[in-house]
N, CA, C and O of each residue as an XYZ file, in Angstrom:
216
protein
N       3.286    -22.929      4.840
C       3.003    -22.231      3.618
C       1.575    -22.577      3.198
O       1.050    -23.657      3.472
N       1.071    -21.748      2.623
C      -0.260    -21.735      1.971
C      -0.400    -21.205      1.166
O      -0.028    -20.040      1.023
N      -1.203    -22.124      0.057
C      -2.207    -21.924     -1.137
C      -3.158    -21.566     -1.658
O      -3.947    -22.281     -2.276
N      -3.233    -20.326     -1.478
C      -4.904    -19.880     -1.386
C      -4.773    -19.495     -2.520
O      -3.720    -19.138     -3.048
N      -6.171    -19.546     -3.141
C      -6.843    -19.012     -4.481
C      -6.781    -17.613     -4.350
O      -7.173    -16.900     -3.426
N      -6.005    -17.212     -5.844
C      -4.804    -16.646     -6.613
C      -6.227    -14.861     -6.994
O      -6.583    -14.401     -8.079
N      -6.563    -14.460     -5.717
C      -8.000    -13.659     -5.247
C      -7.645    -12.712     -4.504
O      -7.227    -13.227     -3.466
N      -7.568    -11.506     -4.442
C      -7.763    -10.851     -3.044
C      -8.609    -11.564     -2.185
O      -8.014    -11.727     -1.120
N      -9.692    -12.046     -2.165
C     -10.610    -12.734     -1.151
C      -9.351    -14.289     -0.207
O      -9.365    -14.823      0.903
N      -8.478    -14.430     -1.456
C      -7.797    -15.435     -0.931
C      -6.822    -14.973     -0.124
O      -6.747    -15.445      1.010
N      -5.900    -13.974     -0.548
C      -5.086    -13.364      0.077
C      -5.808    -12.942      1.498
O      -5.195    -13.048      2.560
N      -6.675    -12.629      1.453
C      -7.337    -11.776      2.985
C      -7.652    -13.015      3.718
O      -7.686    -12.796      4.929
N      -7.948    -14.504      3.336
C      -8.594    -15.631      3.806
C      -6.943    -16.084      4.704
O      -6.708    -16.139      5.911
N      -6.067    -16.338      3.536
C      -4.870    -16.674      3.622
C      -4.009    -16.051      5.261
O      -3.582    -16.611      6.271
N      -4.077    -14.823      4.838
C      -3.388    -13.697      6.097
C      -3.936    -13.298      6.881
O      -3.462    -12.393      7.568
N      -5.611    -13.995      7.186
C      -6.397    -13.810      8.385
C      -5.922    -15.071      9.128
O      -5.717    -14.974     10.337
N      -5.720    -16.316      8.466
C      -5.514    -17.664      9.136
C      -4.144    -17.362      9.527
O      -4.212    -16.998     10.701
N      -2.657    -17.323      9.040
C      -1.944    -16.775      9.372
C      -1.943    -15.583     11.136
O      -1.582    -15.658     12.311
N      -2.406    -14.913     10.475
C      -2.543    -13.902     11.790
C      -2.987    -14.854     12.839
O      -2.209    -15.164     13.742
N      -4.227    -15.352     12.773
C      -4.792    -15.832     13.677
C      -3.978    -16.976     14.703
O      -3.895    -17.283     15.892
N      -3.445    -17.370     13.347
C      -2.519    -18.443     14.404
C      -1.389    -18.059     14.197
O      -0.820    -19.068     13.781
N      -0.673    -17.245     14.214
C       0.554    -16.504     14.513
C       0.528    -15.120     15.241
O       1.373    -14.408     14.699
N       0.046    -14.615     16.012
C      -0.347    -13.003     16.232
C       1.029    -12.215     16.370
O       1.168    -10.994     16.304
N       1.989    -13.145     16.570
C       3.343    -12.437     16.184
C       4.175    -12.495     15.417
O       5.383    -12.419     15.644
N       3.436    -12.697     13.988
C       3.566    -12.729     13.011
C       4.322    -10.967     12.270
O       3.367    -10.222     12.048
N       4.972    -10.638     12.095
C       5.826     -9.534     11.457
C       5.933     -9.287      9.787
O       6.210     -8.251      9.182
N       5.726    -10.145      9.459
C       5.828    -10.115      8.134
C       5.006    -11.121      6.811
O       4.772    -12.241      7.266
N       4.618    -11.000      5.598
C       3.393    -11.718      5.093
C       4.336    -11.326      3.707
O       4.923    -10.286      3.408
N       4.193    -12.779      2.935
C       5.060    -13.098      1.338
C       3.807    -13.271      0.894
O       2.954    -14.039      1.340
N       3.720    -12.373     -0.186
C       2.643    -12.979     -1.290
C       2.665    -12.776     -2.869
O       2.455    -11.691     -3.412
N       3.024    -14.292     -3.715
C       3.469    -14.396     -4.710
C       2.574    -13.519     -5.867
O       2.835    -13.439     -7.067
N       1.432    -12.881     -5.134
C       0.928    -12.242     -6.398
C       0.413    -10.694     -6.066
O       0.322    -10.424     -4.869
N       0.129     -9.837     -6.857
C       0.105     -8.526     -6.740
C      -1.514     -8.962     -5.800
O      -1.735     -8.363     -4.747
N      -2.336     -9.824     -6.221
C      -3.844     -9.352     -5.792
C      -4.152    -10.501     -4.656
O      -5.258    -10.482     -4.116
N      -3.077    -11.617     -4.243
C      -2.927    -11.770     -3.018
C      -2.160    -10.849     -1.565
O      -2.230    -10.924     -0.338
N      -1.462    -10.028     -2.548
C      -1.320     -9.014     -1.382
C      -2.359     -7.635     -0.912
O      -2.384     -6.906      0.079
N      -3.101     -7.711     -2.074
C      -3.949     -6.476     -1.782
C      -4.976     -7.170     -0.539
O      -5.188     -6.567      0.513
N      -5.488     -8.345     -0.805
C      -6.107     -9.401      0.359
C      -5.289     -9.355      1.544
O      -5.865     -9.181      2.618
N      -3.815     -9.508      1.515
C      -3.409     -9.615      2.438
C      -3.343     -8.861      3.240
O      -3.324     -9.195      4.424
N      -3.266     -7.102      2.678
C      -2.897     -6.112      3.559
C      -4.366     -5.947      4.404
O      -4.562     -5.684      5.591
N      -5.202     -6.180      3.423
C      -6.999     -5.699      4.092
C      -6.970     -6.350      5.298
O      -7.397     -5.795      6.310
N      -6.227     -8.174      5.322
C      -6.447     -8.402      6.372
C      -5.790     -8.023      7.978
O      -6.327     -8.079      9.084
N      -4.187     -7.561      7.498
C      -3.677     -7.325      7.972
C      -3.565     -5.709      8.903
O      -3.076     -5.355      9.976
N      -4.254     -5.107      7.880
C      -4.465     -3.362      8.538
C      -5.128     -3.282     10.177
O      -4.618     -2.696     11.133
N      -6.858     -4.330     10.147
C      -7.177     -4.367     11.562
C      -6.415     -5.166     12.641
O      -6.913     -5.186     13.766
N      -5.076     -5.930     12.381
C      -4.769     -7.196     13.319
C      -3.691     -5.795     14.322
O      -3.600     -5.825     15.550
N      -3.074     -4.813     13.527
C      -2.180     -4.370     14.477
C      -1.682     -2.959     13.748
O      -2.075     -2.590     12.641
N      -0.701     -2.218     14.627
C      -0.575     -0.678     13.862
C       0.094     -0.308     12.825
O       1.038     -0.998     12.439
N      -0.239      0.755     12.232
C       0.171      0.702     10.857
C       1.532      0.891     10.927
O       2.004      1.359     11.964
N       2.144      0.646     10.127
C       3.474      0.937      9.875
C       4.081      2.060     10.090
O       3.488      3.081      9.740
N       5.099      2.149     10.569
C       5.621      4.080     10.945
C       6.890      4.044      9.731
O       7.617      3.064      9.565
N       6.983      5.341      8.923
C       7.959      5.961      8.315
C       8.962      6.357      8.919
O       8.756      6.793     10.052
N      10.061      6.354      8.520
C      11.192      6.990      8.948
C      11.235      8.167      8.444
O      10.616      8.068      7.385
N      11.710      9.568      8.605
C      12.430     10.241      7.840
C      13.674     10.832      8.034
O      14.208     11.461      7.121
């Protein structure tokens, strides 16, 4: 688990280190609305976007 400053910059810092050392990583928790907006930025280039069902 990690603590990153409560930032989009943190969130993207946070879920780049993550990725990096997890690349099969599936899924990313983030306790705040603007650590996830960080998180997704980092997450969009690591792999493909998500597919919809309909």
């Amino acid at each position: 688990m990690l603590a990153p400053e409560p930032t989009p910059a943190g969130g993207r810092a946070a879920a780049a280190t993550v990725l990096a050392e997890r690349p099969d990583t599936t899924a990313l928790f983030a306790t705040h609305d603007v650590l996830a907006i960080g998180a997704l930025e980092a997450a969009r280039p690591a792999g493909p976007s998500p597919q919809t069902s309909r």
